[in-house]
MDTraj code that builds the backbone (N, CA, C; nanometers):
import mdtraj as md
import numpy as np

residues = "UNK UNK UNK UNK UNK UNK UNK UNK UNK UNK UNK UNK UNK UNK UNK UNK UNK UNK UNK UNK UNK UNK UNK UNK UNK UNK UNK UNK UNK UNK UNK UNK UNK UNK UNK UNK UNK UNK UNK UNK UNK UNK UNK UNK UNK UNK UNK UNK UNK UNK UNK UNK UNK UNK UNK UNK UNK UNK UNK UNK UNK UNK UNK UNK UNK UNK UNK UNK UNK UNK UNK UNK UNK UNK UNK UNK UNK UNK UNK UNK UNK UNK UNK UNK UNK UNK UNK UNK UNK UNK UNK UNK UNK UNK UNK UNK UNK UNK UNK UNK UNK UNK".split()
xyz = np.array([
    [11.3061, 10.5296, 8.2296],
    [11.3412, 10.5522, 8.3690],
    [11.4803, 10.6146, 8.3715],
    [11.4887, 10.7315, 8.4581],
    [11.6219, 10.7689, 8.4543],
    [11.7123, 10.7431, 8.5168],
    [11.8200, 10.7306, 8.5566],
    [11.9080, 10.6693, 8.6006],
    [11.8987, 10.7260, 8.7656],
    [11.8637, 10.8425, 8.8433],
    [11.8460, 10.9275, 8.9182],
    [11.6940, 10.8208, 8.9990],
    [11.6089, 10.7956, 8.9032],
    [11.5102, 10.7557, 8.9807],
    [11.5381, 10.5454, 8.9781],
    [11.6203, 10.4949, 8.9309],
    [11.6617, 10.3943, 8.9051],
    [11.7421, 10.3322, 9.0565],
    [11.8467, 10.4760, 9.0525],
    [11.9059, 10.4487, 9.2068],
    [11.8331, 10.4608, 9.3036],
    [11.7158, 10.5613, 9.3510],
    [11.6144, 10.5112, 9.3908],
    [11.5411, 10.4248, 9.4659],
    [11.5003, 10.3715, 9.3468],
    [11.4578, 10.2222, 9.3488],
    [11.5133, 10.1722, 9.3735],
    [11.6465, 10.0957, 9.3596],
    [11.7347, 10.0306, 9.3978],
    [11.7505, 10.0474, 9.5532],
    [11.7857, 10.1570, 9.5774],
    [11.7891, 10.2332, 9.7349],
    [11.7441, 10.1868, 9.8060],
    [11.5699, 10.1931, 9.8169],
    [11.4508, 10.1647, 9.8554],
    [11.4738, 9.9843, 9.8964],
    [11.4649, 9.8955, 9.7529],
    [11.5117, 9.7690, 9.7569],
    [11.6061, 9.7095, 9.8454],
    [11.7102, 9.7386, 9.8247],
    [11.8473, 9.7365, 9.9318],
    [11.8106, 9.7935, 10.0499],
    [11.7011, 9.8201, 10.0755],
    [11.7133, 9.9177, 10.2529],
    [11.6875, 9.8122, 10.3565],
    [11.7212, 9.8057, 10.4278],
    [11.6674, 9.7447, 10.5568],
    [11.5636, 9.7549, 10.6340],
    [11.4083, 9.7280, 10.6173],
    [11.3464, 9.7464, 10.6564],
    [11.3226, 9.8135, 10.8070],
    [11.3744, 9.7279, 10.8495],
    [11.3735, 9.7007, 10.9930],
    [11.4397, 9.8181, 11.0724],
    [11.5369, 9.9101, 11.0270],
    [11.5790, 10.0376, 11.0252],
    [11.5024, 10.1404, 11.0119],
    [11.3654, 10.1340, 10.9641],
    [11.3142, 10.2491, 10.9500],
    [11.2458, 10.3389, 11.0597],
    [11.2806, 10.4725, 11.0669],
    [11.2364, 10.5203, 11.1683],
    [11.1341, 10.5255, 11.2172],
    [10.9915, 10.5078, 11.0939],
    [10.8485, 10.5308, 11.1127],
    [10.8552, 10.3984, 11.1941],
    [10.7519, 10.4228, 11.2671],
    [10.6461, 10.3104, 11.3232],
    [10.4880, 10.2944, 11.2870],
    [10.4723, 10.1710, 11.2487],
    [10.3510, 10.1170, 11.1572],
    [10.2598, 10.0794, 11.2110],
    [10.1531, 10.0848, 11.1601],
    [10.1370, 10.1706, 11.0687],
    [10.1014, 10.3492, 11.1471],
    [10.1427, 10.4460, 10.9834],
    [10.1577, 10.5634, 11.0496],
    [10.0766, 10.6491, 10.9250],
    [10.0035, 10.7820, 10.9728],
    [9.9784, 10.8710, 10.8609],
    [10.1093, 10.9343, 10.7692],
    [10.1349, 10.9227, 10.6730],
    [10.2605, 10.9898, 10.6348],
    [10.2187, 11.0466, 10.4755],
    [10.2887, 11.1733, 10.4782],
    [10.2114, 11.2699, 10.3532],
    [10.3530, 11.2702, 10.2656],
    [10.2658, 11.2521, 10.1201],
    [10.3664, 11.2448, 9.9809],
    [10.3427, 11.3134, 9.8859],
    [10.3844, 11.4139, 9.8490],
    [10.4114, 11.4985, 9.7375],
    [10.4083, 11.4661, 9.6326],
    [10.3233, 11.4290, 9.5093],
    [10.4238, 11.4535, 9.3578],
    [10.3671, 11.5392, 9.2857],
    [10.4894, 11.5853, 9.1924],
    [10.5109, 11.6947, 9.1466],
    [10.4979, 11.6649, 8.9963],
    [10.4075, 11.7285, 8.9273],
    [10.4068, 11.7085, 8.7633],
    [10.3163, 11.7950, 8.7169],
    [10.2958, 11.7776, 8.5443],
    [10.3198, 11.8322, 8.4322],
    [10.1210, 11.8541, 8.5007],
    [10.0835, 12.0164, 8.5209],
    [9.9842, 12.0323, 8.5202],
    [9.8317, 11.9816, 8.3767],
    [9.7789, 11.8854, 8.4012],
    [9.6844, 11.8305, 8.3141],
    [9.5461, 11.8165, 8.3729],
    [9.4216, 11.7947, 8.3091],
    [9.3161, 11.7795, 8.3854],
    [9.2865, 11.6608, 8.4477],
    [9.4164, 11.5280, 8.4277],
    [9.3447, 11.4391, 8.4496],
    [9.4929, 11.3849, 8.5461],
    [9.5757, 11.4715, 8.5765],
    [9.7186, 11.4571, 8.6738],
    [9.6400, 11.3991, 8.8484],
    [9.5806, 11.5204, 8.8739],
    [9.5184, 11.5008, 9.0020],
    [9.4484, 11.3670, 8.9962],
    [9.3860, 11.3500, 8.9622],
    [9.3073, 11.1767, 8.9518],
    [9.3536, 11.0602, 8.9576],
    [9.4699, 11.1170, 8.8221],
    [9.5986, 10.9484, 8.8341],
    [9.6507, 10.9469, 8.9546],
    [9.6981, 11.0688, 9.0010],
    [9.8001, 11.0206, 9.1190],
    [9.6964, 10.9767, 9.2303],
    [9.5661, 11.0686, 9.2600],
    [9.5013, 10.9430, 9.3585],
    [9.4719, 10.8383, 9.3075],
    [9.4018, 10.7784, 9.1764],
    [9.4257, 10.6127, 9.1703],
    [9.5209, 10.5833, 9.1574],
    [9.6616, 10.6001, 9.1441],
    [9.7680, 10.5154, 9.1642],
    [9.7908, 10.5098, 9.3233],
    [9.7744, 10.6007, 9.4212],
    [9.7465, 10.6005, 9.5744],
    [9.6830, 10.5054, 9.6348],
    [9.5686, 10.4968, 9.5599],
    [9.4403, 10.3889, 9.6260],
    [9.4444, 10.2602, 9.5736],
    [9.5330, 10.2615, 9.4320],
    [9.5519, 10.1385, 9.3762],
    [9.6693, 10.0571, 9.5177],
    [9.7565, 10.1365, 9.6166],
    [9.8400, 10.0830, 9.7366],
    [9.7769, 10.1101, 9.8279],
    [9.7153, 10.1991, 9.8734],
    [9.6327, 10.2238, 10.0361],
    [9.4731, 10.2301, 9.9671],
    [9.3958, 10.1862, 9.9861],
    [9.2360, 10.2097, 10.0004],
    [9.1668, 10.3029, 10.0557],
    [9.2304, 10.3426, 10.1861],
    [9.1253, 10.4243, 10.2450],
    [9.1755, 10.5750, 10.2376],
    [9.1888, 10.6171, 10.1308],
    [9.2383, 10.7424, 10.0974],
    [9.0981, 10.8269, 10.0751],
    [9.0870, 10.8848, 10.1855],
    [8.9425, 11.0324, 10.1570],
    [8.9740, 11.1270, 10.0378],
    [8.9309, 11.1789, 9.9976],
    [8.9323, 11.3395, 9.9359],
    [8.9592, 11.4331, 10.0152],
    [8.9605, 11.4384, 10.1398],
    [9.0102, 11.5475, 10.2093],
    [9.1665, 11.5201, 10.2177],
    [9.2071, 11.4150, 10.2044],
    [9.3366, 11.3457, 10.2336],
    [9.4074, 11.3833, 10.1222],
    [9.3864, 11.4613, 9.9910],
    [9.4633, 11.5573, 9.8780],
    [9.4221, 11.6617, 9.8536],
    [9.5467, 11.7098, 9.8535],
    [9.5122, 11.8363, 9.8130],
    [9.6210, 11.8700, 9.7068],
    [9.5834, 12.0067, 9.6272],
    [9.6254, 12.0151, 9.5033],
    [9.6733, 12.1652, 9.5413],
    [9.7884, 12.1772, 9.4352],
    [9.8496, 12.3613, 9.4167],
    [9.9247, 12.3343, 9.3146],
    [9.8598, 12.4796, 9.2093],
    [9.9265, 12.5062, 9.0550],
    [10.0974, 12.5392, 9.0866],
    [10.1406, 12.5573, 8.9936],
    [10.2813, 12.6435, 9.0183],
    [10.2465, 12.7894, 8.9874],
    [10.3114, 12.8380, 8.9879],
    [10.3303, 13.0080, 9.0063],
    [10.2337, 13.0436, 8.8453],
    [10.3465, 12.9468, 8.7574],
    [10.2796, 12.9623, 8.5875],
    [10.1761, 12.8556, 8.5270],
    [10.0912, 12.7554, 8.6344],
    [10.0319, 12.6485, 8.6316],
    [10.1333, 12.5397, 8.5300],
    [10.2163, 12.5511, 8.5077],
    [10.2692, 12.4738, 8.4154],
    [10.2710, 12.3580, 8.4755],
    [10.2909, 12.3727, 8.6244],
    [10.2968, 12.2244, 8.6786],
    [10.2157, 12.2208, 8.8251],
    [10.1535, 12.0961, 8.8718],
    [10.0598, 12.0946, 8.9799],
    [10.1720, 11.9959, 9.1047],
    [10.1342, 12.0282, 9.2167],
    [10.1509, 11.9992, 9.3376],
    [9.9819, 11.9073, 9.3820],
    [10.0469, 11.7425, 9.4057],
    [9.9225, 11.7001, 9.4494],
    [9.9708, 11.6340, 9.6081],
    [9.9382, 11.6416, 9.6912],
    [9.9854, 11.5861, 9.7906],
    [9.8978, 11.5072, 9.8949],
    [9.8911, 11.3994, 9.8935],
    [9.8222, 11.3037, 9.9730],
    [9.8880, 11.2132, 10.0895],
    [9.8140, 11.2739, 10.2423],
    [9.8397, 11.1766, 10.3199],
    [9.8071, 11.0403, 10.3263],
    [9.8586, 10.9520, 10.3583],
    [9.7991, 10.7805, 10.3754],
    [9.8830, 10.7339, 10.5028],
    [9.7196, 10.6616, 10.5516],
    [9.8026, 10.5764, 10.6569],
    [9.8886, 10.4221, 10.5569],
    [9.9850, 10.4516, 10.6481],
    [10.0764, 10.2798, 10.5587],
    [10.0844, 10.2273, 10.6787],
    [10.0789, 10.0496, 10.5922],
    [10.1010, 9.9542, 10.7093],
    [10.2262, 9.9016, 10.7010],
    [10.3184, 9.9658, 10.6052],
    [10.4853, 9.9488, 10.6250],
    [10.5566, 9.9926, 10.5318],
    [10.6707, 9.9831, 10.5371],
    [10.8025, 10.0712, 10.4789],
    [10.7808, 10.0267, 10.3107],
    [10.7464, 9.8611, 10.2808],
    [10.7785, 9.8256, 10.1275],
    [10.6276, 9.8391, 10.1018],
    [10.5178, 9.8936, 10.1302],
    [10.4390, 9.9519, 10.1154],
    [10.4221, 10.1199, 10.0760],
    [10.5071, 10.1736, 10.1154],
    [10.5480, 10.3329, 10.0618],
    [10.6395, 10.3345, 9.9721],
    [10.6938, 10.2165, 9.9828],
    [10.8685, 10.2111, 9.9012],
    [10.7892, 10.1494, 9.7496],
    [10.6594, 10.0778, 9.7263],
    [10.5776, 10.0462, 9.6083],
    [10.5160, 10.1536, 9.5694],
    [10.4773, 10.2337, 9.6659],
    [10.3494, 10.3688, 9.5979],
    [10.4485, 10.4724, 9.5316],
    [10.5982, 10.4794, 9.6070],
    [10.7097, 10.5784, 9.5486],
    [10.6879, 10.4917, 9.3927],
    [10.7515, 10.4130, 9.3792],
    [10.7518, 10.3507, 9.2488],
    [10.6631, 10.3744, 9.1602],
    [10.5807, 10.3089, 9.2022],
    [10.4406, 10.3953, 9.1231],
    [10.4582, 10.5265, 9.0531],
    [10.4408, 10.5990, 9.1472],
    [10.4426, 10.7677, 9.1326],
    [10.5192, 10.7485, 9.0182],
    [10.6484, 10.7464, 9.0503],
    [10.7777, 10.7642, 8.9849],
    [10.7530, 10.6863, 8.8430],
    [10.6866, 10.6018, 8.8188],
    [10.6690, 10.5300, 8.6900],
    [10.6108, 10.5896, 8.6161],
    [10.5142, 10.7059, 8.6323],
    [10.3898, 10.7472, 8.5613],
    [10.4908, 10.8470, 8.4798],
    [10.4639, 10.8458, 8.3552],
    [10.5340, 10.9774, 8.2609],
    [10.5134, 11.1243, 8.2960],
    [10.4040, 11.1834, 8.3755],
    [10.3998, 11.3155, 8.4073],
    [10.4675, 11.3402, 8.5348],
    [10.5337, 11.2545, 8.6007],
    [10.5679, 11.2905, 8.7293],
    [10.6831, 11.3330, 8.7068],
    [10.7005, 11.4539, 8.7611],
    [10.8689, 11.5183, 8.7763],
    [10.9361, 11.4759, 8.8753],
    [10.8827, 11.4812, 9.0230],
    [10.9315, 11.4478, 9.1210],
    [10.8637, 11.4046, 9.2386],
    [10.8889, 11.3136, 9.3382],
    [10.7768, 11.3022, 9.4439],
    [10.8933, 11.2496, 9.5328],
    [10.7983, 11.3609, 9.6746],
    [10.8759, 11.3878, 9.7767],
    [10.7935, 11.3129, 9.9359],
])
top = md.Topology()
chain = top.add_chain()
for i, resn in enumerate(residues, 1):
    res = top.add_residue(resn, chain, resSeq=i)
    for name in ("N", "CA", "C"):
        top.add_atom(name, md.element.get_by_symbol(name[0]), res)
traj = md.Trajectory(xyz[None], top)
C-alpha cells in the first residue's frame, strides 16, 4: 500500500460522516483505473457486488486507453451510506492492478 493511498484511507476513516454532502441512499458512479487484463473488468465488478448487490451489467461500462495498456471500468451503485463507499474505495484500492479510482 502506498503511502498516497494509505492517507486515503485514513481520510475516509477520520471523516465525519454526518458531513457528507450525498444524501442516502443515492446512485453514485466510480471509476477505476488499471492495468488492462482479461479478467480486470470482472474483478472490479465482483469486488462492487461483493459491497452493493444490485449492480446490473448495464451499470459498467468499460474503455481501453488510447494504447489499451490500461482499461477504464466505471460502475454506478446505489449506496446506502458514506462508510459503505468509503469500504468499496478500499477495496478497489487494495486490488494490485488498480492504478487509480475516482
Amino acid at each position: 500500500m502506498t503511502a498516497t493511498t494509505t492517507s486515503r484511507i485514513i481520510g475516509a476513516m477520520n471523516h465525519d460522516h454526518n458531513d457528507s454532502p450525498l444524501t442516502f441512499p443515492c446512485r453514485f458512479p466510480i471509476k477505476v483505473m488499471g492495468i488492462n487484463s482479461e479478467l480486470f473488468s470482472q474483478q472490479m465488478a465482483a469486488i462492487a457486488r461483493s459491497h452493493i448487490t444490485d449492480i446490473q451489467e448495464s451499470d459498467i461500462h468499460t474503455t481501453s486507453s488510447r494504447t489499451a495498456k490500461y482499461l477504464s471500468v466505471s460502475i454506478t451503485v446505489t449506496a446506502d451510506s458514506r462508510e459503505q463507499l468509503d469500504n468499496l474505495y478500499r477495496a478497489f484500492n487494495g486490488h494490485p492492478d488498480v492504478r487509480m479510482v475516482l
